[in-house]
N, CA, C and O of each residue as an XYZ file, in Angstrom:
640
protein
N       0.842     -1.175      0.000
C       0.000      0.000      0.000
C       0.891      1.243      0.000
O       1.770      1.534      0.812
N       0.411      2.033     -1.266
C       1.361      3.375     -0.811
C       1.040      4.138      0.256
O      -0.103      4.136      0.712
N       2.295      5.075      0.904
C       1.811      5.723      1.637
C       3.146      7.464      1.139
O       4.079      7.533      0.339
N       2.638      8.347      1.938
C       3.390      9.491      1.791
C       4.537      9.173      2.695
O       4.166      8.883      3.832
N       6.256      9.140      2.439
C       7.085      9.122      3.020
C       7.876     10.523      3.193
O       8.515     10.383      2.150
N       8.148     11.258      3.488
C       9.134     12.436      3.475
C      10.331     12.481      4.449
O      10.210     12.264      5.655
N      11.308     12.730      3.936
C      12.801     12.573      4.817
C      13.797     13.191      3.495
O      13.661     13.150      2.272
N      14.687     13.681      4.263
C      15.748     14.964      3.749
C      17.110     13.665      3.376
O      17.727     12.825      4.032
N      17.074     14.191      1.784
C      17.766     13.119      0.985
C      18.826     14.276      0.525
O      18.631     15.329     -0.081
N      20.116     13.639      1.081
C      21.653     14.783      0.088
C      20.753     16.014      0.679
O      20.019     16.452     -0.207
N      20.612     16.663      1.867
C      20.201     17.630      2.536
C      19.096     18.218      1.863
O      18.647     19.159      2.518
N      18.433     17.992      0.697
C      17.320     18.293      0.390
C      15.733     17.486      0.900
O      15.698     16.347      1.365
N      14.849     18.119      0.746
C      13.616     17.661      1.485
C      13.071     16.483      0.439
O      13.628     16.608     -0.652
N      12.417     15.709      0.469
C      11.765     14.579     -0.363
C      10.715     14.690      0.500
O      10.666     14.905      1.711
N       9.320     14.381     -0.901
C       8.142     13.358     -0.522
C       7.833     12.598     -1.307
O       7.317     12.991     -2.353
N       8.061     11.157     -1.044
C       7.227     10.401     -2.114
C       5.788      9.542     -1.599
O       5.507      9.329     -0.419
N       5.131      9.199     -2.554
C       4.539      8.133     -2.422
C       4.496      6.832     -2.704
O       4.009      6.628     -3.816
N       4.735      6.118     -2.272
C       5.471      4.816     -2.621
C       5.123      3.839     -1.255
O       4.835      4.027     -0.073
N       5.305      2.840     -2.044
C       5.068      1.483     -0.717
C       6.119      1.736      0.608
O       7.332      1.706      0.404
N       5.659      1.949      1.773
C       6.615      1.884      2.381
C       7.682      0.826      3.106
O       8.647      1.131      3.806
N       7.151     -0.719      2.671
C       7.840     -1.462      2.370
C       9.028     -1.767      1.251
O       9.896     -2.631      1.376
N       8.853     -0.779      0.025
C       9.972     -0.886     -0.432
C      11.050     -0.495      0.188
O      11.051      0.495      0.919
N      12.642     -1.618     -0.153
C      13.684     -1.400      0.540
C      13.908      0.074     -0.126
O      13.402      0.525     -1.153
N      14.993      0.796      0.947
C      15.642      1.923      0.546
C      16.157      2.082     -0.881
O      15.695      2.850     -1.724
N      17.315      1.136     -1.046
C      18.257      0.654     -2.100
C      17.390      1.419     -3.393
O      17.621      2.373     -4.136
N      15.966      0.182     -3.172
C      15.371      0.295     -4.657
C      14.772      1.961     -5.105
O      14.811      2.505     -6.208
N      14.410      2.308     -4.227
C      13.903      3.893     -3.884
C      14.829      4.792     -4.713
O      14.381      5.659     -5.463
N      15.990      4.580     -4.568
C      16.914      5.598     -4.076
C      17.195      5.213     -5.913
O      16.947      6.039     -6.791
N      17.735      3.838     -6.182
C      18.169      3.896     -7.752
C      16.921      3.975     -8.727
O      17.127      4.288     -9.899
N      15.918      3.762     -8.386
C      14.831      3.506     -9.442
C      13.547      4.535     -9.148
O      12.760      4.877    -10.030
N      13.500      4.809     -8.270
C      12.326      5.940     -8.070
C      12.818      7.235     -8.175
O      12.122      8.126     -8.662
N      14.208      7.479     -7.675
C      14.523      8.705     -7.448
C      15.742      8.707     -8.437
O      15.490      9.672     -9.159
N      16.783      8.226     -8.819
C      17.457      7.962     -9.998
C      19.122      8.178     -9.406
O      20.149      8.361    -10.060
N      18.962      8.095     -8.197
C      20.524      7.698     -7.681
C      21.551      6.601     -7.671
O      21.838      5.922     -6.685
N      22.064      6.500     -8.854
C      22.362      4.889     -9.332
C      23.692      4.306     -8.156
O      23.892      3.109     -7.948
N      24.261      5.110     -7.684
C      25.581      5.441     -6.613
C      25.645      4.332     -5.686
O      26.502      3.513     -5.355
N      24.506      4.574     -5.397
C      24.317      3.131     -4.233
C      24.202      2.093     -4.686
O      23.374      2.167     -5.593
N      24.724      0.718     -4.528
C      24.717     -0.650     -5.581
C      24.140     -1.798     -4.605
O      24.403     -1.933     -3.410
N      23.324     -2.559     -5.368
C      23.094     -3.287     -5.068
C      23.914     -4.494     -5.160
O      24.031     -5.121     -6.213
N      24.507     -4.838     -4.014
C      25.574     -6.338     -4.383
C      25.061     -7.786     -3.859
O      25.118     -8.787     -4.573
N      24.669     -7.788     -2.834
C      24.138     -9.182     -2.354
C      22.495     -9.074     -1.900
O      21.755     -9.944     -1.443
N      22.322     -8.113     -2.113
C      21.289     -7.779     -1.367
C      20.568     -8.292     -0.531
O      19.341     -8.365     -0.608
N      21.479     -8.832      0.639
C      20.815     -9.337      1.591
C      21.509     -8.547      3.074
O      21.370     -8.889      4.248
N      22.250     -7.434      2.516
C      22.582     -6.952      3.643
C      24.072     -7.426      4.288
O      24.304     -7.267      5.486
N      24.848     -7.898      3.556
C      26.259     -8.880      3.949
C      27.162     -8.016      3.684
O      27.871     -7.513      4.557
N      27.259     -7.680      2.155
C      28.363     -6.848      1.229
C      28.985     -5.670      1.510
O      30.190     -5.417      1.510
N      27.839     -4.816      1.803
C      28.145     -3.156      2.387
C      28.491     -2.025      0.804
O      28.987     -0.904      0.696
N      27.801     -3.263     -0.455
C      27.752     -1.733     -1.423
C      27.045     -1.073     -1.158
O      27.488      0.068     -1.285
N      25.240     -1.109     -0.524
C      24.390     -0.189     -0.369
C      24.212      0.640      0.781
O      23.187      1.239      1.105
N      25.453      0.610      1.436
C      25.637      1.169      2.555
C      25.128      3.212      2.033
O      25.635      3.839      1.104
N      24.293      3.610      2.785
C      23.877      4.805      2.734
C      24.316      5.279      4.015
O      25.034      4.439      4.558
N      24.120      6.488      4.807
C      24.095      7.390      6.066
C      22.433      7.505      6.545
O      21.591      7.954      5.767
N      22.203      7.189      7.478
C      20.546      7.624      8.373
C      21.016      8.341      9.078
O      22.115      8.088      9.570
N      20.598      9.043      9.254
C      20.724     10.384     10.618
C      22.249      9.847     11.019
O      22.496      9.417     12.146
N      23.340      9.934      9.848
C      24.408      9.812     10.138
C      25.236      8.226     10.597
O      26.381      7.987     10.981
N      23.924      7.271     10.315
C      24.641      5.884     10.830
C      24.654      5.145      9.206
O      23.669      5.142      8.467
N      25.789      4.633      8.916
C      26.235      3.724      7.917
C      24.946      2.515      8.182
O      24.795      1.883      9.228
N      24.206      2.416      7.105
C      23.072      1.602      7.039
C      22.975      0.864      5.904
O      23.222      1.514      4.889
N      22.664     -0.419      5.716
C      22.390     -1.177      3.830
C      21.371     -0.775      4.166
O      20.894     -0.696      5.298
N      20.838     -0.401      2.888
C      19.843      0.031      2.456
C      19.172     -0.760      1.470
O      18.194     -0.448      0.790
N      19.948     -2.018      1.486
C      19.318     -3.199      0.484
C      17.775     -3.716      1.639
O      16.711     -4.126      1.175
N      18.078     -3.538      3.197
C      17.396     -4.073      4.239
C      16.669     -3.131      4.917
O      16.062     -3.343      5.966
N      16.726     -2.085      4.322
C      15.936     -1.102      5.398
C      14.946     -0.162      4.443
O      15.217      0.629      3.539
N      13.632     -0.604      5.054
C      12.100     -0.115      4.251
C      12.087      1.495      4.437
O      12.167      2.226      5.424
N      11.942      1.728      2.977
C      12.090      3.160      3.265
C      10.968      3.977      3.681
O      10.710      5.129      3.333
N      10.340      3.223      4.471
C       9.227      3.929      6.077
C      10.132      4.178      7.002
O       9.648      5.202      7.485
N      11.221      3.951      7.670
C      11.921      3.940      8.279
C      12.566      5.025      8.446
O      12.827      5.604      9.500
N      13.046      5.537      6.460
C      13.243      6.881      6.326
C      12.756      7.878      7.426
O      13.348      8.592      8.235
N      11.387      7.633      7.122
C      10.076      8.811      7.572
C      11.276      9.837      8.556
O      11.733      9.377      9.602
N      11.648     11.130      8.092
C      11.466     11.890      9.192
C      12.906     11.918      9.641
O      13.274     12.331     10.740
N      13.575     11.511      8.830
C      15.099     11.170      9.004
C      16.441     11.680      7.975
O      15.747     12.073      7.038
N      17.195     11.816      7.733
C      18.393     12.261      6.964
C      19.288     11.421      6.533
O      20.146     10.948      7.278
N      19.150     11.038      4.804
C      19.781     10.277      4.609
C      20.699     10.612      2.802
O      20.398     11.027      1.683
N      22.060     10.028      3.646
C      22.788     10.438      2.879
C      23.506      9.419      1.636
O      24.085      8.387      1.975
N      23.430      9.713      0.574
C      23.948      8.844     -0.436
C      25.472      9.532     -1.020
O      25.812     10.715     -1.014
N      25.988      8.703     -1.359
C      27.551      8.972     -2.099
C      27.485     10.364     -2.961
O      28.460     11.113     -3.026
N      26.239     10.641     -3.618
C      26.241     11.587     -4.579
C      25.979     12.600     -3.168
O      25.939     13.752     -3.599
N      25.864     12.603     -2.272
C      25.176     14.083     -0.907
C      26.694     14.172     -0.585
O      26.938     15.052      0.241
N      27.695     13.531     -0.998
C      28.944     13.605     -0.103
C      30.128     15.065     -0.568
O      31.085     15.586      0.006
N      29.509     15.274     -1.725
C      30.462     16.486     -2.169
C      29.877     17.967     -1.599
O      28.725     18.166     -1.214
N      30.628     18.641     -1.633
C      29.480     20.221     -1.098
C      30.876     20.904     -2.283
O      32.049     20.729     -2.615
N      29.217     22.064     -2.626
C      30.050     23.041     -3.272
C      30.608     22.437     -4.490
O      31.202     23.411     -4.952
N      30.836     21.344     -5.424
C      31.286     20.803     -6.093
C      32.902     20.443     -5.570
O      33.838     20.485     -6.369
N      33.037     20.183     -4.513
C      34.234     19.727     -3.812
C      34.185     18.488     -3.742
O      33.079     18.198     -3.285
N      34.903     17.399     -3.986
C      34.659     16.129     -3.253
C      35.295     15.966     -1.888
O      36.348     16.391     -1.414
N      34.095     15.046     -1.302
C      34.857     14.851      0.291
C      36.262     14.308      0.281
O      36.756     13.456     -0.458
N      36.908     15.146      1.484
C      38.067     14.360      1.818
C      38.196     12.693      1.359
O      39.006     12.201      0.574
N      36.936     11.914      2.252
C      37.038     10.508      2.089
C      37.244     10.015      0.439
O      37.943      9.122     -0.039
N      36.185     11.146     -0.290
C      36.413     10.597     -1.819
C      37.630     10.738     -2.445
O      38.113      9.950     -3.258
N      38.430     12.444     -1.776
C      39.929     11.969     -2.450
C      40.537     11.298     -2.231
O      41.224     10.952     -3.192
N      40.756     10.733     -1.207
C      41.866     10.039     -0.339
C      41.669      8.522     -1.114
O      42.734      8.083     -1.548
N      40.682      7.809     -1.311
C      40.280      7.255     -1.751
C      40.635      6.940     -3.115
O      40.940      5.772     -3.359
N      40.644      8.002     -4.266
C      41.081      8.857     -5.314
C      42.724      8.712     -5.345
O      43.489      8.173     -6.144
N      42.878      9.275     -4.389
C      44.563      9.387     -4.550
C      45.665      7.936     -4.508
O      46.735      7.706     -5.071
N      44.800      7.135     -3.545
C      44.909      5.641     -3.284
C      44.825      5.047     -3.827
O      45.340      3.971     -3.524
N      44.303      5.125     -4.784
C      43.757      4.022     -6.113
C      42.887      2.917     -5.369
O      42.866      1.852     -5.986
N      42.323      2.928     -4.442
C      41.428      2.376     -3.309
C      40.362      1.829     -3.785
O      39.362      1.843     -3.068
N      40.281      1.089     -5.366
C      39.135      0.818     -5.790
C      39.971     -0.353     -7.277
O      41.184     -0.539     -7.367
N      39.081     -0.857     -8.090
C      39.630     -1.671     -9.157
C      38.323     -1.357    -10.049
O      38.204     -0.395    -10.808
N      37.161     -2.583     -9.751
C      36.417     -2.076    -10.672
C      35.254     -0.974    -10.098
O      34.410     -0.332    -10.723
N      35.541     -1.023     -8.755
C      34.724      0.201     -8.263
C      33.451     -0.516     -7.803
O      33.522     -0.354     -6.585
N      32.323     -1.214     -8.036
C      31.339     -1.618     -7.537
C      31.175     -1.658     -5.690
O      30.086     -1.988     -5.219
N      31.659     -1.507     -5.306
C      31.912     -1.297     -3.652
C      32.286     -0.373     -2.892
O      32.124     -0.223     -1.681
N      33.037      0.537     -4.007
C      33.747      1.728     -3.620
C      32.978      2.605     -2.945
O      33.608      3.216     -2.082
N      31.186      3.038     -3.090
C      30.442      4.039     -2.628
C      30.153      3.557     -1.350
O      30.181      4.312     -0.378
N      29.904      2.483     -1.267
C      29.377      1.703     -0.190
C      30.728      1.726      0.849
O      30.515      1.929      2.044
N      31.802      1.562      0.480
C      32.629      1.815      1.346
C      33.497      3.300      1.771
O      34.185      3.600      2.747
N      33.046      4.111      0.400
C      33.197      5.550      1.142
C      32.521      5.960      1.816
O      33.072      6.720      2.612
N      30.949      5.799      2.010
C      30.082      6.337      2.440
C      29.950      5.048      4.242
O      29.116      5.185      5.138
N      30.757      4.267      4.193
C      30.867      3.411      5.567
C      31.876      4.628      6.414
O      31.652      5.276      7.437
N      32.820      4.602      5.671
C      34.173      5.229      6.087
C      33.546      6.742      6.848
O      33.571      7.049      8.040
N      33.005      7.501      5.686
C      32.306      8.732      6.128
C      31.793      8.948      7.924
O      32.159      9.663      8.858
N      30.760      7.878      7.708
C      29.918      7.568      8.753
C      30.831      7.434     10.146
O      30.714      8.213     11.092
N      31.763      6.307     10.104
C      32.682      5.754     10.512
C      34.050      6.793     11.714
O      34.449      6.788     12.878
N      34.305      7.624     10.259
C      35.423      8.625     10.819
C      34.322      9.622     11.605
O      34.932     10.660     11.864
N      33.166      9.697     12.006
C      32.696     11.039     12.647
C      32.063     10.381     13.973
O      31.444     10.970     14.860
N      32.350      9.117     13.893
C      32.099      7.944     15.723
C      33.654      8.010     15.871
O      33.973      7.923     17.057
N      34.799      8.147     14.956
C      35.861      7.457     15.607
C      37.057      8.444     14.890
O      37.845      7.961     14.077
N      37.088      9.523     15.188
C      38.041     10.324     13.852
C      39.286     10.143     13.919
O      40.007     10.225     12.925
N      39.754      9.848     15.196
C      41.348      9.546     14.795
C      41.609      7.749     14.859
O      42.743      7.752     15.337
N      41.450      7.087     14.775
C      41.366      5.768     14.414
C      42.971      5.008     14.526
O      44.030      5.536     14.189
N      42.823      3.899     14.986
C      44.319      3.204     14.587
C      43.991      2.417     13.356
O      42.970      2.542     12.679
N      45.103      1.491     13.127
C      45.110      1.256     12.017
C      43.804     -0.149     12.426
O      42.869     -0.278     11.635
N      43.860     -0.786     13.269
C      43.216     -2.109     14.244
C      41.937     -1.389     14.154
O      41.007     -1.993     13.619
N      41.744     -0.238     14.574
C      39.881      0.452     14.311
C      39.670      0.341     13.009
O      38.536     -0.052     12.735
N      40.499      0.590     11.946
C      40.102      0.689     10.920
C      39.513     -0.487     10.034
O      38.599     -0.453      9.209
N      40.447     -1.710     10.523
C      40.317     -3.097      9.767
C      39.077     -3.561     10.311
O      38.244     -4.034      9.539
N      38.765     -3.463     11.951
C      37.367     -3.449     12.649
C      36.618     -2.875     11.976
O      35.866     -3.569     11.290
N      36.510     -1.430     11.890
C      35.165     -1.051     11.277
C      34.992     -1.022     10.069
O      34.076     -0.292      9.688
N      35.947     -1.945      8.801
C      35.675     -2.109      6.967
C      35.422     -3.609      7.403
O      35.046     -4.277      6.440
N      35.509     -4.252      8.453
C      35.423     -5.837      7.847
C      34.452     -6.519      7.635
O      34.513     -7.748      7.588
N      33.281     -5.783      7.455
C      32.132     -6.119      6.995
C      31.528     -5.585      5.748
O      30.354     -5.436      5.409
N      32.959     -5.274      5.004
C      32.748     -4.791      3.398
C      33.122     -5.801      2.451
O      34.286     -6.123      2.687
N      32.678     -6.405      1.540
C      33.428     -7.186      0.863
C      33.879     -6.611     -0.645
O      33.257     -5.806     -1.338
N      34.854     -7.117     -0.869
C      35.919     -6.447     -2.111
C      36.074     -7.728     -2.699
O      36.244     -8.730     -2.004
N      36.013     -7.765     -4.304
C      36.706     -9.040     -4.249
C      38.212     -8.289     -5.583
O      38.881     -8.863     -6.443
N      38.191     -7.496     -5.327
C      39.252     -6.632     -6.117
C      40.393     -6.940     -5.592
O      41.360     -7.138     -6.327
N      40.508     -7.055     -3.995
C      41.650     -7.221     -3.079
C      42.285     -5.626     -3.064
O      43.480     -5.365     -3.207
N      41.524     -4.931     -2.920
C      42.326     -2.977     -2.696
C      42.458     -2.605     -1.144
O      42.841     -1.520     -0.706
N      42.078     -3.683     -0.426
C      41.963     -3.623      1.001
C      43.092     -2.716      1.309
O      42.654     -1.628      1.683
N      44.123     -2.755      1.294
C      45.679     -2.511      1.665
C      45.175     -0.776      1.231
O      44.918      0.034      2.122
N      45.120     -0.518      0.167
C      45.057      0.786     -0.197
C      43.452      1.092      0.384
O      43.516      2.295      0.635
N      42.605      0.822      0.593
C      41.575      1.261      1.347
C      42.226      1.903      2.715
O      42.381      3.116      2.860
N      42.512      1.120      3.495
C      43.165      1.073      4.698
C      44.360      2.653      4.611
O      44.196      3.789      5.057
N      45.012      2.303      4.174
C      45.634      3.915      3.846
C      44.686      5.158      3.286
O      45.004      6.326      3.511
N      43.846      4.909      2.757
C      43.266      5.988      2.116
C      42.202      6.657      3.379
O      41.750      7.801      3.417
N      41.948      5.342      4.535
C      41.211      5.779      5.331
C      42.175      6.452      6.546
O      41.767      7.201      7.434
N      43.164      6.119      6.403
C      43.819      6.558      7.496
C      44.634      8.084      6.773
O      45.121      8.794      7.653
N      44.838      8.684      5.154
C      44.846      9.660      5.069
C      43.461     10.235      5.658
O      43.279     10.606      6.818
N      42.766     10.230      4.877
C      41.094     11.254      5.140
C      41.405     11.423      6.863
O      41.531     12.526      7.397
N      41.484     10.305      7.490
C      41.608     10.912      8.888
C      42.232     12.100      9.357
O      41.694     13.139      9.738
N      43.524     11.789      9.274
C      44.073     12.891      9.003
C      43.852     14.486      8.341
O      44.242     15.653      8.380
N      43.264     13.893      7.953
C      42.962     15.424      6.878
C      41.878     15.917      7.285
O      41.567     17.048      6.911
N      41.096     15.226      8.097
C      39.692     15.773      8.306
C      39.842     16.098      9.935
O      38.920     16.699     10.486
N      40.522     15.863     10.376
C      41.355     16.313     11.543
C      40.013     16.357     12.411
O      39.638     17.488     12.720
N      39.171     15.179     12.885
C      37.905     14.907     13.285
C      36.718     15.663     13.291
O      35.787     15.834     14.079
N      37.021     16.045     12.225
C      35.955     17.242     11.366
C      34.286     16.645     11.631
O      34.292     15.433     11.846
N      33.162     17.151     11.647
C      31.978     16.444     11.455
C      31.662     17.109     10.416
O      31.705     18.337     10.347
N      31.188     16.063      9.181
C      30.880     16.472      8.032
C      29.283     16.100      8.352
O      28.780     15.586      9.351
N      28.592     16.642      6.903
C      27.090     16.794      7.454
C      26.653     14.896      6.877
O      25.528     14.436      7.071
């Protein structure tokens, strides 16, 4: 059954109408046309559809976007301001922190989330809080550096 959902998407306001059982994921690439977020296992394992809720790293392959209702949620494309890319996206960028890329949003947008619970991080926080991303590229090594530049650089900045 549709219903009216509204919640502030990439800091802008949304209302749709739509089932509020549909997962987020599908919302976000097919209703609203944000292709950024990927669907990889979709059962919630992988961490490509990892989005931001009121700032918490969430799959969004598993979470009904009723849930949204009333909440702030951020996708890979909300991560630049100003036509800047985030720290996390250069660092990332500069790292070569990716191969064919299918995971890459899902794990910038973990990282994002991630560095603003934990901004100066060891290297042991870091492998803790990606090891529920899967890569099968093997860029782990350069992930891991790229997250521990952005740290640095964001010098425990809270981004929105």
């Amino acid at each position: 059954m549709k219903e009216s959902i509204q919640f502030k998407l990439n800091d802008k306001s949304v209302r749709l109408e739509v089932d509020g059982e549909r997962m987020l994921l599908w919302v976000l690439r097919t209703d609203i046309g944000l292709t950024g977020t990927k669907c990889g296992c979709g059962e919630g394992y992988c961490g490509s559809c990892t989005v931001l809720v009121n700032g918490d790293p969430t799959r969004s392959c598993g979470y009904p976007v009723k849930s949204a209702a009333g909440k702030s949620v951020v996708t890979i494309e909300g991560l630049s301001q100003d036509g800047r890319l985030h720290p996390v996206q250069e660092a990332f960028i500069k790292h070569e922190a990716m191969q064919c890329g299918f995971c890459t949003s899902g794990m910038i947008v973990e990282t994002v989330g991630f560095l603003q619970k934990n901004p100066r991080p060891s290297r042991a926080d870091i492998l803790k809080g990606m090891e529920d991303h899967l890569c099968r590229c093997g860029t782990h090594n350069r992930v891991v550096r790229a997250i521990e530049e952005a740290a640095a650089k964001m010098k425990g900045a809270v981004v929105k």
